[in-house]
N, C-alpha and C positions, 0 to 999 in steps of 0.2 A: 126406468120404471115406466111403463106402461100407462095410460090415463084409465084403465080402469081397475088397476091395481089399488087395494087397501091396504094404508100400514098405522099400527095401531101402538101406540106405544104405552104400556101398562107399569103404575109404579105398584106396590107393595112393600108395605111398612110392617115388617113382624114387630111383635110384641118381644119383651125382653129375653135373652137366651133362646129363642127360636128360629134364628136365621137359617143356623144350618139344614133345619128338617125344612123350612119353607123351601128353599134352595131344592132339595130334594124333592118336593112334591114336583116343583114347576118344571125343574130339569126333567122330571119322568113326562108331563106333560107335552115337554117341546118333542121330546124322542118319538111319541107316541101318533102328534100332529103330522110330524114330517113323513113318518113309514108309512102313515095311514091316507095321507088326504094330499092328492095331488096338487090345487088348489093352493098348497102351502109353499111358498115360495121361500120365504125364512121364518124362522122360530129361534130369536136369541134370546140367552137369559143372561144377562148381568148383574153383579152382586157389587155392592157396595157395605166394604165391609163396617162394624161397627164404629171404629177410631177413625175410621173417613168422616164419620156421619155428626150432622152438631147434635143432635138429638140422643149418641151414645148406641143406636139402637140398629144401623145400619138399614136398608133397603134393597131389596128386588127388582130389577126394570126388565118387563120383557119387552122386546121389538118383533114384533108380527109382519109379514107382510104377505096377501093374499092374492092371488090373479085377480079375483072379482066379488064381489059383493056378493053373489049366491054363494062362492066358495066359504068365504066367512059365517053366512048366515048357515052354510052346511055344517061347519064347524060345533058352531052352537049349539047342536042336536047329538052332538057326540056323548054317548057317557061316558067316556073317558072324562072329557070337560066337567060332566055333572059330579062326578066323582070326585073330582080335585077341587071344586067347590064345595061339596056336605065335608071333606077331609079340613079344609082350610076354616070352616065352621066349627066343625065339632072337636077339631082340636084345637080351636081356639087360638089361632095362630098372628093373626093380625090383629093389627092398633083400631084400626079404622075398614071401611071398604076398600078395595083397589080402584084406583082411578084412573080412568081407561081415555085416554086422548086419539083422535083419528086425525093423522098429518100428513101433509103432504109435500114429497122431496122437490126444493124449488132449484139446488144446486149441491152437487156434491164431486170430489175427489177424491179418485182411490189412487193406490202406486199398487 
């Protein structure tokens, strides 16, 4: 990872029986990031499912990670993005807000 790379890790908490359509909105939004926006270096969504969760309720983590800080802020003008949020409002799909952390990789291993 690059030193001007962003990676952004976002959790989302649906509300009860709505995992799978949250699932689905985010999935359409990674699909749509990565076709569209160079800039997009990864776009993962991970589900954790409900009997994982102590809360019964399961969780969404997306991992982002962007070449640059204007790529990200490009991002945020997308309506694709706008989209997926009035969708995630007005269907009323989450507990709380998503809480969106900016990290930075100190060490890692792949095989």
């Amino acid at each position: 990872m690059g030193s001007s790379t962003v990676t952004l890790i976002c959790t989302l908490i649906p509300k009860a029986g709505k995992l799978d359509r949250l699932e689905e909105v985010l999935t359409s939004r990674a699909s749509e990031a990565h076709a569209n926006e160079a800039g997009n270096l990864k776009y993962v969504v991970w589900v954790q499912a409900e009997a994982d969760c102590e809360d019964g309720k399961g969780c969404v983590v997306l991992f982002e990670e962007w070449a640059s800080r204007a790529d990200l802020d490009n991002h945020h003008t997308k309506d694709y993005l706008h989209k997926t949020h009035k969708t995630l409002e007005d269907e009323d799909l989450l507990t709380n807000p998503e809480e969106i952390k900016r990290v930075k990789e100190v060490k890692a291993f792949w095989t």
